[in-house]
Every structure is written in structure tokens, then in C-alpha cells.
C-alpha positions in Angstrom: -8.5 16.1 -21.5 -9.3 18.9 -23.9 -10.1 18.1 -27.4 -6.7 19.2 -29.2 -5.1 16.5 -27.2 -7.5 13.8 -27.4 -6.3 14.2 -31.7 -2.7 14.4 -30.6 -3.5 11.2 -28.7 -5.3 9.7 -31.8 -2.7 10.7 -34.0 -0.1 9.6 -32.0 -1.3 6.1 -31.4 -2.1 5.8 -35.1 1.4 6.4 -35.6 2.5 4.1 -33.5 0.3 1.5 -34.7 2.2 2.4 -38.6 5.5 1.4 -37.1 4.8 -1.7 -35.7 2.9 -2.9 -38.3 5.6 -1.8 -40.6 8.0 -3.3 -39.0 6.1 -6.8 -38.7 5.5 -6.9 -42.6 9.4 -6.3 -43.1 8.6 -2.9 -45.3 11.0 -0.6 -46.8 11.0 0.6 -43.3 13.3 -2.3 -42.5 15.3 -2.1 -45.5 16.0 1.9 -44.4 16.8 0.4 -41.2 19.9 -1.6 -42.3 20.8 0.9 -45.1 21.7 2.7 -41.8 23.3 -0.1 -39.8 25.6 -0.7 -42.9 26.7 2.7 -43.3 27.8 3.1 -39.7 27.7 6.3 -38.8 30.3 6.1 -35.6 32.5 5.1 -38.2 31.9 7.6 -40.8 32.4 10.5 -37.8 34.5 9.0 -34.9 35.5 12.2 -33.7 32.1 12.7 -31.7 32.2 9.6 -30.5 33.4 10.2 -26.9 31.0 13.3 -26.8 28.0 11.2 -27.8 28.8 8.3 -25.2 27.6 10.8 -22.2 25.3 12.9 -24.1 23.2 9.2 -24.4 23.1 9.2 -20.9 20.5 11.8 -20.3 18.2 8.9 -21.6 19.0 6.4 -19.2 16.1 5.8 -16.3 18.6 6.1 -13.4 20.2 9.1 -13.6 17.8 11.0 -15.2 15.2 10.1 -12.5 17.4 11.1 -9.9 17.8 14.5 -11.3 14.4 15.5 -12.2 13.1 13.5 -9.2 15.4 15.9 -7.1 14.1 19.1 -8.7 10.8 17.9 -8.9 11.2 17.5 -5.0 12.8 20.9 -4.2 9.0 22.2 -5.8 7.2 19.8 -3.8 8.5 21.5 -0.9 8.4 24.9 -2.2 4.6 24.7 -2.9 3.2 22.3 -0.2 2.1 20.0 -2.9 2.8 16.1 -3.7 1.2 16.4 -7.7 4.8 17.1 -9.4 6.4 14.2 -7.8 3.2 12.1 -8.1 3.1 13.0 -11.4 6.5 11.9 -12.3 6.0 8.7 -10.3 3.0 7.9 -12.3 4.6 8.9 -15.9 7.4 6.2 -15.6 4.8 3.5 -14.2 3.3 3.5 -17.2 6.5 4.1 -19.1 8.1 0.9 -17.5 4.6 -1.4 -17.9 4.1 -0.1 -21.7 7.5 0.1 -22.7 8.3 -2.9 -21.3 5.6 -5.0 -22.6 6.3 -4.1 -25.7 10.1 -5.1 -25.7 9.6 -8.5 -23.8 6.3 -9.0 -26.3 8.0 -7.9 -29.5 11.5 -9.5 -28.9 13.6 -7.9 -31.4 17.3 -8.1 -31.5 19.5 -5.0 -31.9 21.9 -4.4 -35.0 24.8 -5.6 -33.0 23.1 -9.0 -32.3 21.2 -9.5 -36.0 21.1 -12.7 -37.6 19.7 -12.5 -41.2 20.5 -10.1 -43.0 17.2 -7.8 -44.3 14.9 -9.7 -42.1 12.9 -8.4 -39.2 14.6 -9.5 -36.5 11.6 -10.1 -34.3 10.5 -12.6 -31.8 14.2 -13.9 -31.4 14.2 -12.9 -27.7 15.3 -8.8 -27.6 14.5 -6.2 -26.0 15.5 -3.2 -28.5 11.8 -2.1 -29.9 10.9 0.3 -29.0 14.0 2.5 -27.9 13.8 2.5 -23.7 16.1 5.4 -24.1 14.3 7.5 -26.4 10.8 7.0 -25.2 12.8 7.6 -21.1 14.2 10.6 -22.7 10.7 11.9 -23.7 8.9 11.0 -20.7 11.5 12.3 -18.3 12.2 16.0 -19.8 8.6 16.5 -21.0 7.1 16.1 -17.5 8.9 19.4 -16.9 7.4 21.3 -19.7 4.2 19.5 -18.4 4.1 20.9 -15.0 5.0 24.6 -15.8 3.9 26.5 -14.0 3.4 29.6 -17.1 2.7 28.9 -20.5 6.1 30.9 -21.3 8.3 28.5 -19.4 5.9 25.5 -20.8 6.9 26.6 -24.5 10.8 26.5 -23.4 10.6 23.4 -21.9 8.8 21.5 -24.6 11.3 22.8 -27.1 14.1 21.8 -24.7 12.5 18.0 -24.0 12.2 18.0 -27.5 15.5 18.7 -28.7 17.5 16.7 -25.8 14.9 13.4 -27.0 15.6 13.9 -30.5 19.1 14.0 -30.0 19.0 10.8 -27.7 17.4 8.7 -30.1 19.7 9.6 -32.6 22.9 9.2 -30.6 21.4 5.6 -29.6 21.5 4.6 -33.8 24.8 6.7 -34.5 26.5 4.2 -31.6 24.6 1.3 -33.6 22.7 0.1 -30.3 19.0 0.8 -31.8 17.4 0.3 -35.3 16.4 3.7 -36.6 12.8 2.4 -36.1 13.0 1.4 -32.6 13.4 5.0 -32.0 10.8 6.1 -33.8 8.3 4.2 -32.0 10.3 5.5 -28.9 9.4 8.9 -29.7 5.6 7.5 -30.4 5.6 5.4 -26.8 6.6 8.5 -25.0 4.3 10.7 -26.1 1.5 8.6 -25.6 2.4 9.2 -22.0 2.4 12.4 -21.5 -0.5 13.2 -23.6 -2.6 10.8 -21.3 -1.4 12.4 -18.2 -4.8 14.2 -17.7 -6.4 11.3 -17.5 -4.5 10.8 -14.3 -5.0 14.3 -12.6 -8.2 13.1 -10.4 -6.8 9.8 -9.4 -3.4 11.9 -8.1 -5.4 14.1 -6.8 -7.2 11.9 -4.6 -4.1 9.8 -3.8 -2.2 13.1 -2.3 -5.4 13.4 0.3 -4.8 10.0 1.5 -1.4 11.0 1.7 -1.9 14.3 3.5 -4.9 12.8 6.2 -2.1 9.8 7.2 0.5 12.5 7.8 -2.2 14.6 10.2 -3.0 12.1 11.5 0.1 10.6 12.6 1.5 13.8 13.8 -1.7 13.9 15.8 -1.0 10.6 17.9 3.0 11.7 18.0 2.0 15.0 19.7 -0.6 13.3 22.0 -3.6 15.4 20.7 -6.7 13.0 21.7 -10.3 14.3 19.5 -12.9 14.2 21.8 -16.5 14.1 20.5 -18.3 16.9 21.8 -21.2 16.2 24.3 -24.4 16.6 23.4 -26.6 19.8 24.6 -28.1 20.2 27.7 -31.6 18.3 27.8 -31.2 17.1 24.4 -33.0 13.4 24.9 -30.5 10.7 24.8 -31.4 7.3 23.6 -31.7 4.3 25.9 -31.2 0.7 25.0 -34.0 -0.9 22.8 -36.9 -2.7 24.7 -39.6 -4.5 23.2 -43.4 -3.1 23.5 -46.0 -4.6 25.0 -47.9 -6.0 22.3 -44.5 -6.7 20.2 -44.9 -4.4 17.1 -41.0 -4.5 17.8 -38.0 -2.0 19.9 -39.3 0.9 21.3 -36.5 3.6 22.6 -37.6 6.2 25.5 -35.3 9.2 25.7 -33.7 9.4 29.4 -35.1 12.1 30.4 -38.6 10.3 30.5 -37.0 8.0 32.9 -35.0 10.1 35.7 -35.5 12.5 37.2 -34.1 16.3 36.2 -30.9 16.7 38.8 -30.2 19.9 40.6 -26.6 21.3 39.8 -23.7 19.9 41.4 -22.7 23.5 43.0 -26.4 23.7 44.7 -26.4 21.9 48.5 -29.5 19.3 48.6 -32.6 21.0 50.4 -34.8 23.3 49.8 -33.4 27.1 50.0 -34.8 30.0 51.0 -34.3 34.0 49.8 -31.7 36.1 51.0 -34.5 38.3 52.7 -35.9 35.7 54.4 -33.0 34.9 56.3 -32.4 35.3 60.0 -29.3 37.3 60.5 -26.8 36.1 63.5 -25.0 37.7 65.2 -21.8 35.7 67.1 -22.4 35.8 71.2 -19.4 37.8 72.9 -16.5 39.7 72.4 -14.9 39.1 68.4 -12.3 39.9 69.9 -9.2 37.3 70.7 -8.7 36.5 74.2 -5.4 37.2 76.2 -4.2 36.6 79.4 -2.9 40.3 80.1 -6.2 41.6 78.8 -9.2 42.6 81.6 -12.4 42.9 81.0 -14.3 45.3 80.6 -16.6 46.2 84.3 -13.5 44.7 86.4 -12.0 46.7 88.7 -8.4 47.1 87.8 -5.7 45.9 89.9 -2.5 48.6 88.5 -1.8 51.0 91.6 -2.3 54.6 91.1 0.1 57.1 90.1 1.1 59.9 92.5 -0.6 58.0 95.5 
């Protein structure tokens, strides 16, 4: 966390602090807020009305997480790395536990459901402050300027996440389904997380090598690959079982080689040996030769008759 972002952090939180506490004192802050409501802007310009009904939709959770969950993915894959889509899982964690408290804590009720006119509306049991969709909208499109890969593609996708939140939160008070301020602490609650992403980076990083050692060593026991210990050297002394000493200052351990006895190799025959020089030729008794009944020995007179006789 460099410096520069520890006083956005600051600043950030200090502004989101000024809301609330605006809000909770009834300020002109609320006053502005049903100036608006009154004035109703999707009457005032119904043509863009359809248009604006999608365009909200880039700041709902589901599809939003779908897509950049999808691209995020596709880079995953691409660069052999978990971070972008443990990233994203860990920005709308804390997006749904601190956006979330603070609607189910704060219980405001929207301008479609407001009681008393000029008053607050808090504590009655909503769920409007601060704007899921705007603070969704932040999250969601700024975790792709976050994990840029170059600083020129970072500028274009912070003005981009910029614009497309802006323009969400906006659309969300034109259709009169969020107080002006519940989008401006939207804006504040979603910046809050991504500027304390960094924070984060160590504990990601150490949950993808979890990640990464299960998946070895799974494949390992699919594929039948066994790690076998590797012996230890040759005459290295290996321990025996404890035994106690004779005057019982407590376990003694004897290396095995003090106990047995040094064993010839298994390829050597038992006995001794002697040189090769020392060795008594012999020499097989007889003919090598095969016998065969046709065949006479040599010394035998021969029984064939003789030609020309």
C-alpha cells in the first residue's frame, strides 16, 4: 500500500463518514434529496426511459459477475495464474459484507416507499443506502483497471469504470429507485474497496499456493506417482531404538553399525576367495567332442573294406 493510496483511503473514508452523518442529522443534503425525487426526472425526459432500463443493468451483481468473472477466467488460463479471479472473488466479499451491513444496519426506505415527507427515512426497515448498484458498478469495472496489466490500459480502464459507475448511479435516481445520496455513498463504499485491495495481495497470494499444492498433489495420486524417501548413504549410522544406560542418566541410542556386523555384497558367494593367479586351471578329461554312434575312435582299426581290393 503505497502512500498516495493510503490518503485516497483516508479521504475516501472521511467522505463517507460526511454522508452518513449527513444524512442522520437530516441536512440540506436530505432536502436536495427530495428536491430531486419531486422533480422526477423520468418524467421530465421519458424518452430515455427504455434506454436507461438496461443500461442500469451493468450494475446489477449477477450479470455483471458473470461477465467479468468470464473474462477474468479466460486470463487465468492465459497466464497460469489464480490472482485475477481471486481478486475479483475477494472484492465482492467484502463488497457484499460492507455493503450489506450497511443497508440491513441503516434501514432506509427508497423514494418510492417514503413516508414523511423531508424526513430521513431511516431505520424503517430498507435496504436503499447506500446504492448496491452503484457501489457493484464500481467494484465490478474497476477490478479491471486494477489488474492491468500496463499502466496505458490501466488509465483506459479507470476512465471507463468510471464513466459506466457514474452513469449507473445516476440512472438508479433518474428511474426514482435511489436517493441521490445513497449513490453517493455508493460511489464512496466502492472505492473503499478497491483502494484496500493491496492489503489483500499477500493473503491471495498464499491462498493460490494452497490452491496449486492440492491440484499437484491430486494429480499425483490420479496418475499413481508414489514419493519415495530416498535411502540413506551407505554406512551412514542408523539409529536403533532407545535403551536406558546402566547407571540411568536416561536413553542412550547406538548406531547399527556398532551392533552387526559389516555384510559382504549380495553378488559375492560366502567363503573366502582366492586371486585369479592362484587358481588351478582344469582342464575337462576326454574328447570335447559330442559322441555318435557312426563315429570311431581314434587308434581303432577301421572296419570299411578297401577300394580296388
Amino acid at each position: 500500500m503505497s502512500r498516495h493510496r493510503v490518503v485516497l483511503f483516508s479521504a475516501t473514508l472521511a467522505f463517507y463518514l460526511a454522508i452518513v452523518v449527513a444524512v442522520l442529522t437530516t441536512s440540506w443534503l436530505v432536502r436536495f434529496d427530495w428536491q430531486v425525487m419531486f422533480f422526477r426526472p423520468y418524467q421530465q425526459w421519458p424518452e430515455i426511459h427504455a434506454f436507461l432500463d438496461y443500461w442500469v443493468v451493468l450494475g446489477q451483481r449477477g450479470p455483471t459477475a458473470v461477465m467479468v468473472a468470464a473474462w477474468l477466467g479466460w486470463r487465468s488460463w492465459r497466464q497460469h495464474t489464480l490472482r485475477p479471479l481471486l481478486m475479483f472473488g475477494a472484492a465482492l466479499l467484502l463488497l457484499n459484507i460492507t455493503v450489506g451491513a450497511a443497508k440491513i444496519g441503516m434501514g432506509r426506505l427508497g423514494p418510492h416507499y417514503a413516508t414523511v415527507i423531508g424526513s430521513n427515512e431511516m431505520w424503517l426497515g430498507g435496504d436503499i443506502f447506500p446504492s448496491g448498484h452503484t457501489a457493484n458498478a464500481v467494484v465490478t469495472w474497476g477490478i479491471l483497471a486494477y489488474l492491468a496489466s500496463t499502466p496505458r490500459t490501466r488509465r483506459y480502464l479507470s476512465a471507463l469504470s468510471a464513466v459506466v459507475s457514474l452513469s449507473v448511479g445516476l440512472t438508479t435516481v433518474y428511474l426514482g429507485t435511489h436517493w441521490l445520496s445513497d449513490v453517493f455513498l455508493g460511489w464512496a463504499a466502492g472505492l473503499l474497496i478497491l483502494l484496500a485491495l493491496p492489503w489483500f495481495e499477500s493473503l491471495i497470494a498464499r491462498v493460490e499456493a494452497v490452491i496449486f499444492s492440492v491440484r499437484e498433489a491430486w494429480r499425483a495420486r490420479r496418475t499413481g506417482i508414489i514419493t519415495v524417501p530416498e535411502p540413506s548413504p551407505v554406512g551412514a549410522p542408523a539409529m536403533v531404538p532407545q535403551r536406558s544406560a546402566p547407571d540411568g542418566d536416561g536413553p542412550v541410542r547406538e548406531p547399527v553399525a556398532a551392533a552387526r556386523g559389516a555384510r559382504p555384497p549380495a553378488y559375492l558367494a560366502p567363503g573366502p576367495h582366492t586371486a585369479r593367479s592362484e587358481r588351478t586351471p582344469v582342464t575337462p578329461a576326454g574328447s570335447r567332442r559330442p559322441p555318435h554312434p557312426d563315429r570311431v575312435s581314434r587308434g581303432t582299426p577301421s572296419a570299411r573294406p578297401v577300394a580296388g581290393g
